[in-house]
N, C-alpha and C positions, 0 to 999 in steps of 0.2 A: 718676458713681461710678467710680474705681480697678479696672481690671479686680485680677484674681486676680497678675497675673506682679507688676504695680504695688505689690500691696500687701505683696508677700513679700519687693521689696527695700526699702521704704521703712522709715526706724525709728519712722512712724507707728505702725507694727502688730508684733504679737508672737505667735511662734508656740508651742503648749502640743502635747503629744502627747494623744494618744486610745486608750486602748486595748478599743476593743471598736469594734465596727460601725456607723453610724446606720442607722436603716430609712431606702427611700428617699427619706418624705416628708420625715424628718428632713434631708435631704440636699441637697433642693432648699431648703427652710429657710434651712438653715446658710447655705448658696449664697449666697442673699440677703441676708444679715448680714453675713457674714464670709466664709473660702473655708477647700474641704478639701483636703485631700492626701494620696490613700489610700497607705499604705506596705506594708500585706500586709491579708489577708482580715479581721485581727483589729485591726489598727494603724493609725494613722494621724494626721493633725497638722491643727488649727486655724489660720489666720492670722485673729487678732483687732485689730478696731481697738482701739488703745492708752487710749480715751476712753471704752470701755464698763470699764473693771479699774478695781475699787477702790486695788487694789495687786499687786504681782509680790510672791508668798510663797507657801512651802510650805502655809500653812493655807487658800487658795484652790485650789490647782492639787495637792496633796499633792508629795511627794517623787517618786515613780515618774513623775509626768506632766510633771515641769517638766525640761527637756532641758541635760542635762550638756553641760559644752563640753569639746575633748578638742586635745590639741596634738601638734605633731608628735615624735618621738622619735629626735634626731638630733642629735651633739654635730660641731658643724662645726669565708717567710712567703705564700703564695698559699694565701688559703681553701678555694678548691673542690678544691682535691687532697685535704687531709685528710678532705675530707667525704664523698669518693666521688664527688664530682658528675663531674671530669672522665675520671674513670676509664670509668665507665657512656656518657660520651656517644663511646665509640670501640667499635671491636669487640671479641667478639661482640654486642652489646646495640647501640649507636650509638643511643644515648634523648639526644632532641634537644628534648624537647616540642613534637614535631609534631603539628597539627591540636588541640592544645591550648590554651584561651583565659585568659591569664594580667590579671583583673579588677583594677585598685586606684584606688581613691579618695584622693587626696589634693590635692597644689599643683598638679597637673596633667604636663605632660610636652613636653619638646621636641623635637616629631615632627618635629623636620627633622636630628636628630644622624642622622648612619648609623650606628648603634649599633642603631636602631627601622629600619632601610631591608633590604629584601630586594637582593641583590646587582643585579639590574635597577634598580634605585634607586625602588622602588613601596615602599609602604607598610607593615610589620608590624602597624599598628595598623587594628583596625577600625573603632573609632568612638571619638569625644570630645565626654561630653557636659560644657561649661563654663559652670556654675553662675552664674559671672562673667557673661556678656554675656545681657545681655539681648533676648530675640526683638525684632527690630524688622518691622514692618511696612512693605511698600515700597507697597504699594496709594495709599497719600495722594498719594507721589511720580509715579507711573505717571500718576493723574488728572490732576496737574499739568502732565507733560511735552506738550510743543507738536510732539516726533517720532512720530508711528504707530505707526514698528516696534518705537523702543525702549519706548515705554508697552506693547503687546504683550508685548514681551520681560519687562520688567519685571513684569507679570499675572501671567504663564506664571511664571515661576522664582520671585514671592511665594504661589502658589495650592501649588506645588511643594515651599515649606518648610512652608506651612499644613498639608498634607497627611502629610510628613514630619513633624510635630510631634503629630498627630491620633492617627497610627499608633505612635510611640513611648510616648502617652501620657505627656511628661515635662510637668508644672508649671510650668515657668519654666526661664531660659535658653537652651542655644545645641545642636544636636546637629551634630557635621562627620561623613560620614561617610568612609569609606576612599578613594570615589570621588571624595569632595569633597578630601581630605587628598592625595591623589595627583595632581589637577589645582594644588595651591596650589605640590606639591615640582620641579612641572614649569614653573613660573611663575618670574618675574626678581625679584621680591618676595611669598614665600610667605606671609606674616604680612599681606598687603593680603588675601588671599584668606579664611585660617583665621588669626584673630585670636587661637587660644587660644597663651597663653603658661603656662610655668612660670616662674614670678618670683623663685620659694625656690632652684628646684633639686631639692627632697628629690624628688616624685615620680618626675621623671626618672633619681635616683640610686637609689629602690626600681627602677624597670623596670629599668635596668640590670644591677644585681644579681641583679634574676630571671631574668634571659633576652637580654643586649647582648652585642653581639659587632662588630667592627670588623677588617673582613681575618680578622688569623689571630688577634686578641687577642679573648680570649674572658674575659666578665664575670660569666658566669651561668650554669649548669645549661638552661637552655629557650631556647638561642637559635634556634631553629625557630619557639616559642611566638609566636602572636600577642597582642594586647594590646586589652581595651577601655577605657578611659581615662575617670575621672569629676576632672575639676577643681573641688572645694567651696568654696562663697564662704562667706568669713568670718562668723564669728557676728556678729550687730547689736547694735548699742550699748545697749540697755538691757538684753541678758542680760550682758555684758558689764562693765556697768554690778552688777548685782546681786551678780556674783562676783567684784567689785573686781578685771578685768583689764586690763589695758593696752591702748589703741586699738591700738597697734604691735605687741602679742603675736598674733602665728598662734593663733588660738583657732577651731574646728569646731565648731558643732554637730551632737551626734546624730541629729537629727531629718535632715539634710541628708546625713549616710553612710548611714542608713539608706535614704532615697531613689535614696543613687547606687546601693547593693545592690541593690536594687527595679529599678533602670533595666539594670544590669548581667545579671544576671538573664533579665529580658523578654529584652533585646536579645540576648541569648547563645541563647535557645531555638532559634529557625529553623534555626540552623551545624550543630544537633544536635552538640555536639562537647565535651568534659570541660571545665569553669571552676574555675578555682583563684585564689579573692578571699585579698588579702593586704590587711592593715591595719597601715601604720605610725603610726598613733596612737593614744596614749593617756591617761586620765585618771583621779588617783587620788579621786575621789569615787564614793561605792558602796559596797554591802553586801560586797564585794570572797567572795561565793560563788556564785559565778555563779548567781544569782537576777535580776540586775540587768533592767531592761524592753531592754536593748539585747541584753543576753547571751541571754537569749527568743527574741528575732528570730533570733540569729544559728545558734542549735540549730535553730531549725526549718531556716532555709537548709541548715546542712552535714548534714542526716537527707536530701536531695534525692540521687536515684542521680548519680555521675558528679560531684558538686559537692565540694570541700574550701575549708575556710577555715584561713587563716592567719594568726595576730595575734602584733604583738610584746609582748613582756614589760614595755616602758617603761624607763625610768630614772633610776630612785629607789631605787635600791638604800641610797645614802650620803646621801642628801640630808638625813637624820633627821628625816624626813616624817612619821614613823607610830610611836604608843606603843600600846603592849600593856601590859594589868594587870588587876588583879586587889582585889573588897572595897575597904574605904576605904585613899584613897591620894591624895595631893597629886602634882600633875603640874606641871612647869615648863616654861615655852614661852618662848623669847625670839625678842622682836620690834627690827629697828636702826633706822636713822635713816629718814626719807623713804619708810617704805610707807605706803601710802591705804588699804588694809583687804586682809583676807584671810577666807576660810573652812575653819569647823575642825569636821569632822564626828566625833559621839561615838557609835559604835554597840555599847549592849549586847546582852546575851545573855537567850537565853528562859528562866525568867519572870519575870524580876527587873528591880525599878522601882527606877533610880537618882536621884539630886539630885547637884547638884554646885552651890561659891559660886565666885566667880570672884574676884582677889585682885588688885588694880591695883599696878604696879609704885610708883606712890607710896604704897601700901599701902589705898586705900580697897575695898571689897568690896562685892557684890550681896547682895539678899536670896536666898534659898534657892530654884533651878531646878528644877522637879521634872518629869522625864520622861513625867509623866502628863497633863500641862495642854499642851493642840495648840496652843491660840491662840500667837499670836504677839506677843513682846515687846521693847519700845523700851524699852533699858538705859541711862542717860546716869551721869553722877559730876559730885561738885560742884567738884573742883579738876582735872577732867583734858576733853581736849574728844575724847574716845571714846564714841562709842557704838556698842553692842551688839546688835545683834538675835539671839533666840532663840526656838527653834521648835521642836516636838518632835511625835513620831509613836509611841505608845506600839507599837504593830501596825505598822511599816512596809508598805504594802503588795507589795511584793515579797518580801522577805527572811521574815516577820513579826516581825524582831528590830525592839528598842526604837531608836529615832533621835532625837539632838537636833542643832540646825545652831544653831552659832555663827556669825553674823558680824560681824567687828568693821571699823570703820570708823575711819579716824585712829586704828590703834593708839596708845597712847605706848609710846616705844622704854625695850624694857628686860626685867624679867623678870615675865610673868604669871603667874599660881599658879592652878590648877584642881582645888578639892577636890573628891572625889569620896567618895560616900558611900551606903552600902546596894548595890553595884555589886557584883558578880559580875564574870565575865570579860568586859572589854570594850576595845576598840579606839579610837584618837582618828587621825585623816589629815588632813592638809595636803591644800592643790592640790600638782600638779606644779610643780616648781623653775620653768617657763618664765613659770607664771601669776602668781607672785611676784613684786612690785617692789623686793623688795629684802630682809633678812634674817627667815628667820622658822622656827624650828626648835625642835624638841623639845631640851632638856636632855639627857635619858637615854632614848634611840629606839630601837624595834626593827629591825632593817632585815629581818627574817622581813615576810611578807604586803606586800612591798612591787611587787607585780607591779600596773600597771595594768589598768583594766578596759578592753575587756572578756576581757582572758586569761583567768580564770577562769570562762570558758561552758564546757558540762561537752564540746562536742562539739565546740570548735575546737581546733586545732594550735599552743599556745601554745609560744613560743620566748623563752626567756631568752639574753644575748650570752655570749662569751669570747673573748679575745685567741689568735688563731690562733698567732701568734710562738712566745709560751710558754708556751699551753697552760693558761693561767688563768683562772680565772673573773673576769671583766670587773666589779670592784669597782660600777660605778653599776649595772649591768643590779639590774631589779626580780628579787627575789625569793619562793616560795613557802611554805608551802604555804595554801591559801585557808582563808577563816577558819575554816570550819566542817569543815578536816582534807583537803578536798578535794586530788588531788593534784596540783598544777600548777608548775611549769610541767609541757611533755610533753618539749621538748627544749632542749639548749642549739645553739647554730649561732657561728660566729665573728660578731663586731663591730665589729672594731676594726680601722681607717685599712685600709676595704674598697674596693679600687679601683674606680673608676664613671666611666663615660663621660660628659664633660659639656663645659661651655662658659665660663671664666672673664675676664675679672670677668664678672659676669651680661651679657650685650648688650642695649645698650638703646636703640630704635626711632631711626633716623635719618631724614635726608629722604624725604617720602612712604615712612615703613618700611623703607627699606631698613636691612639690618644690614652688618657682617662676619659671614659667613658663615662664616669659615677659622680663628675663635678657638676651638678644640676641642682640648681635652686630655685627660689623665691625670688622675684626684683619688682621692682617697681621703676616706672618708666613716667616722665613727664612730656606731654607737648600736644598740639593741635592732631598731628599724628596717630597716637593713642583715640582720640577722641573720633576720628574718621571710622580706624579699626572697630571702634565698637559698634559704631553705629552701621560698618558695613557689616557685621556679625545679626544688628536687630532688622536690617533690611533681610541675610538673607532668611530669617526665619517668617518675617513678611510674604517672602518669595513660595516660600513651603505650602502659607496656608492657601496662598493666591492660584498659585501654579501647580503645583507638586499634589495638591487637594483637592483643585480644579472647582477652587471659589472663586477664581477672575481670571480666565486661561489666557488673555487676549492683551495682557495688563503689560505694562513699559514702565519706563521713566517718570514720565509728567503723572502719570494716574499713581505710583506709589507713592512720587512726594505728594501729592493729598489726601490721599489716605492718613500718611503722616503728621500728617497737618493737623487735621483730625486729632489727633491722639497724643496731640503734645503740651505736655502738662505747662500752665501759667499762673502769674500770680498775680493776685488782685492788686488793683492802683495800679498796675503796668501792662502803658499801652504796647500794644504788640499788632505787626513785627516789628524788633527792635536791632537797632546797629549793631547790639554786642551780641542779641540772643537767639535774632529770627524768632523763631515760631514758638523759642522756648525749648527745655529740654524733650530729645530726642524719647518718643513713651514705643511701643513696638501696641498699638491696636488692639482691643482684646474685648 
C-alpha cells in the first residue's frame, strides 16, 4: 500500500477538503482507506484514491469542499520613501523588523542571494518547508552499505530527519532548517546540500520586497526581519484538468497554502516572536465576500495576538473578468481561437431563483438552467463539438447565496449569449487571465468586485497596487468593493517595476550542481503581489514597535489595521474608503 506522502504526490489520488473534525475512530478509519491532513481544529483535507469517485463535480464534493486553485500575481520613483517605510527605519524609531517573522508561501526563495544573508554571511531564513521534494528515506541505503561507520552515520542523520519530520508534524515533503540552510551557504555547492529552489523567481522577489537588503541598497521595510519560507507544489493534473488549466500554468491549491499557514504557524510558536503571513496569490473564483472556506481560515489566523495577515488584491482589474447586473438580461461573453475550456461562475442574490439559456455562437441554444436543480449536467449541440457542464447550489454552503458553475469545454470561438432570467442582482467571474489559454472576456464588464480571493476576508490586510512614479492607480490591480458592500480593499501600496533582488536569467544546475554563483542583479518586478510584499515588510516593522518594544503587547489583526488606518496618507477632494484605494496609501505610523 502507497504510504500517505506517496499518495499526495501521485495523480492517482485527489485531494477534497473537510471541514469539520473526524472522531478519532473515524480517523484511524480514513487512515486506512485513504489519508488525512489535519489543517486547523475544524479543517482539514482527504487524499482519495482516484478509483473510489464516481466523478470530480460540485454535486459530489459541493462547492465549498472542492479546492480552488489560485496563481501567482505578478506581471514580469523609489516606493518605500513615499510609503514611510524608509523614513521610520532611521532615527528616532530605527524599525527595522527586528525579532519579527516575516511567513510566505509561494515559488519558494533563493536563500543563497545576500539580500536573505545577515552580514556574517548566516542565514535570515529560518526554515524552508519545500512541498517539492519528497522525504526520502536513507535507512534501505544504510542496510545496504558494506562501511560501518558510514551505515551508522547514515542511521543517525535518517532517525534525525524521522524525528525532525515527527516534531514538525508536516505531511509530505522536505523541512531545511536555518542550521541545515547555513551549513549548505558554507559548502562549495549549496544546492547539493538544500535542494530547495525558486524556479519562478516571484517568491524570492515577495521576500525581497518585504524585507532584502544588499550593503547599503535597501528593498524592503524589515530588513532585520527573519523569514519562514513554505515552497507549494503545483496543483495535480486532474484538478487542473477539471478547470481547464494549462500543465505549464503556475496553478496552487488551497488545500496546500493552507497547510503551509498551518506549518508556518506551528513552527513560529517556540521563537515566541510577532508573524506577519503575506500572500501573493490569488484567484478570482468565490462568493468574492469573504465567506469563502479559505477566507474562514484565514480570519481565525489573523484574530491570533501578535499574528497579521497580508493578501494581494490580484490583477484583474482590466481583464473584463467579471459582469455585474441585474433582472432579465442577455450577457455576452466572447471566447478566440485555440481555448480548451474555461469556467464561468454565476453567483446570485438572496432569495431569488434564477434560469438562464445559453446561446451558441452558431446560434444553437440550451434548454432552460434553472438554479434550483444541484445535479449535474452534460450539455452537448448538434453542429458544434462544445460541451457544457452545469451545476448549481441553490444555498451555497458558504456564502448561502444562489451558485451555478459553467464549464465549457472546446468552446467554439466567437460570441456566447447568456440569457438571464427571473435574476435579481447577480454576479458572473471568469478564472484569472493566467488560467486562460487564450481569449475569453466579457463584452460589457464591470471591473468593480474584481479583487481576488482571498482579499475579501473580513480580518486580513488587503492591498490593491499603484504606480509610485505618478501616483496612479495601477489600471490591472483588482478592485473593490466586495459583493455584499463589504469594504475592501484596506489599502493601496505601490506595484509597479518594484525593485527586487534576484538572479537573471534564472541559473540553472551545472556539473554536480554547481551554479554561477556571481549572476545577481537589480530587477524590477510589477503586480498587486509586490504591493502586498511591501506592505507586509511596513506591518512588520509595525510589529517591532508594538510588540518587540512592548508599545501594544496584546495587539492582533483588527487593532493594526487601525492603527493603519490612522496613518494612511489621502488626498483632498477624495472621498475615502474608496474602491480602488481603501484607506489610501499604505504610510507605516510614526
Amino acid at each position: 500500500m502507497p504510504s500517505c506522502e506517496e499518495r499526495i504526490y501521485s495523480n492517482d489520488y485527489f485531494s477534497a477538503l473537510l471541514d469539520f473534525w473526524p472522531l478519532e475512530e473515524e480517523i484511524d478509519n480514513i487512515t486506512e482507506r485513504y489519508c488525512y491532513m489535519k489543517i486547523s481544529d475544524i479543517l482539514g483535507a482527504l487524499v482519495i484514491d482516484k478509483r473510489l469517485l464516481t466523478s470530480l463535480s460540485y454535486t459530489d464534493y459541493t462547492y465549498r469542499l472542492l479546492p480552488k486553485l489560485y496563481a501567482p500575481m505578478q506581471n514580469v520613483s523609489f516606493p518605500l520613501l513615499k510609503s514611510g517605510i524608509i523614513q521610520v527605519q532611521q532615527p528616532p524609531l530605527s524599525l527595522t523588523g527586528r525579532s519579527v517573522i516575516i511567513g510566505i508561501a509561494d515559488s519558494g526563495i533563493d536563500y543563497t542571494l545576500p539580500a536573505f544573508r545577515r552580514e556574517d554571511g548566516s542565514s535570515r531564513i529560518l526554515a524552508i518547508w519545500d512541498q517539492t521534494i519528497p522525504y526520502e528515506s536513507t535507512s534501505g541505503a544504510a542496510d545496504q552499505s558494506e562501511n560501518a561507520d558510514e551505515a551508522d552515520r547514515m542511521r543517525r542523520w535518517n532517525d534525525d530527519r524521522v524525528e525532525k519530520r515527527r516534531t514538525l508534524d508536516v505531511p509530505f515533503g522536505t523541512v531545511y532548517t536555518r542550521a541545515e540552510i547555513d551549513e549548505a551557504l558554507r559548502s562549495e555547492n549549496p544546492f547539493l546540500k538544500v535542494p530547495s529552489r525558486d524556479m519562478t523567481g516571484h517568491g524570492s522577489a515577495m521576500a525581497g520586497a518585504a524585507g532584502g537588503k544588499v550593503g547599503e541598497e535597501i528593498y524592503g521595510g524589515a530588513v532585520d526581519a527573519e523569514y519562514v519560507i513554505v515552497k507549494c507544489k503545483q496543483a495535480n493534473r486532474d484538478l487542473r484538468r477539471f478547470y481547464f488549466i494549462a500543465q505549464e500554468a503556475e496553478a496552487y491549491s488551497e488545500t496546500d497554502i493552507m497547510l503551509a499557514y498551518r506549518f508556518m504557524d506551528s513552527y513560529c510558536e517556540p521563537f515566541r516572536k510577532p508573524l506577519v503571513y503575506c500572500l501573493g496569490m490569488g484567484s478570482s473564483m468565490g462568493p468574492h465576500d469573504g465567506t469563502s472556506l479559505f477566507s474562514e481560515f484565514l480570519n481565525g489566523m489573523a484574530l491570533k495576538r501578535s499574528r497579521a495577515i497580508v493578501v494581494c488584491g490580484g490583477n484583474e482589474g482590466n481583464q473584463a473578468g467579471h459582469f455585474a447586473g441585474e433582472g432579465d438580461q442577455d450577457v455576452e461573453l466572447r471566447t478566440g481561437e485555440g481555448v480548451d475550456g474555461f469556467t464561468l461562475e454565476i453567483w446570485g442574490s438572496i432569495p431569488e431563483i434564477f434560469s438562464i439559456i445559453i446561446l451558441t455562437p452558431g446560434g444553437e441554444s440550451t434548454a432552460v438552467l434553472s438554479s434550483i436543480v444541484s445535479n449535474s449536467k452534460r450539455i452537448t449541440f448538434i453542429f458544434e463539438e462544445t460541451v457544457i457542464y452545469a451545476e448549481a447550489e441553490l444555498a451555497e454552503q458558504s456564502s448561502g447565496r444562489t451558485l451555478m458553475v459553467l464549464r465549457f469545454e472546446r468552446p467554439t470561438p466567437g460570441i456566447w449569449r447568456i440569457k438571464m432570467r427571473n435574476a435579481g442582482m447577480f454576479h458572473m467571474w471568469l478564472p484569472v487571465k493566467s488560467f486562460l489559454g487564450g481569449e475569453v472576456f466579457f463584452l460589457q464588464p464591470d471591473p468593480e468586485i474584481t479583487l481576488t480571493e482571498p482579499a475579501y476576508a473580513r480580518e486580513v490586510i488587503s492591498i490593491s497596487a499603484y504606480e509610485d512614479a505618478t501616483g496612479a492607480f495601477w489600471g490591472e490591480s483588482g478592485r473593490g468593493y466586495a459583493a455584499d458592500g463589504q469594504i475592501k480593499p484596506d489599502f493601496a501600496a505601490p506595484g509597479v517595476d518594484i525593485p527586487v533582488p534576484g538572479r537573471a536569467p534564472l541559473a540553472l544546475p551545472g556539473p554536480n550542481g554547481a551554479e554561477n554563483m556571481n549572476d545577481l542583479g537589480r530587477f524590477t518586478v510589477t503586480g498587486s503581489s509586490m504591493s502586498a510584499a511591501i506592505t507586509a515588510g511596513a506591518v512588520a516593522q509595525f510589529l517591532e514597535w508594538a510588540i518587540v518594544r512592548e508599545n501594544d503587547l496584546f495587539i492582533k489583526g483588527r487593532e493594526i489595521k487601525s492603527y493603519l488606518q490612522r496613518g494612511a496618507a489621502k488626498e483632498a477632494g477624495v472621498e475615502y474608503p474608496d474602491r480602488r484605494w481603501g484607506e489610501r496609501d499604505i504610510i507605516v505610523p510614526s
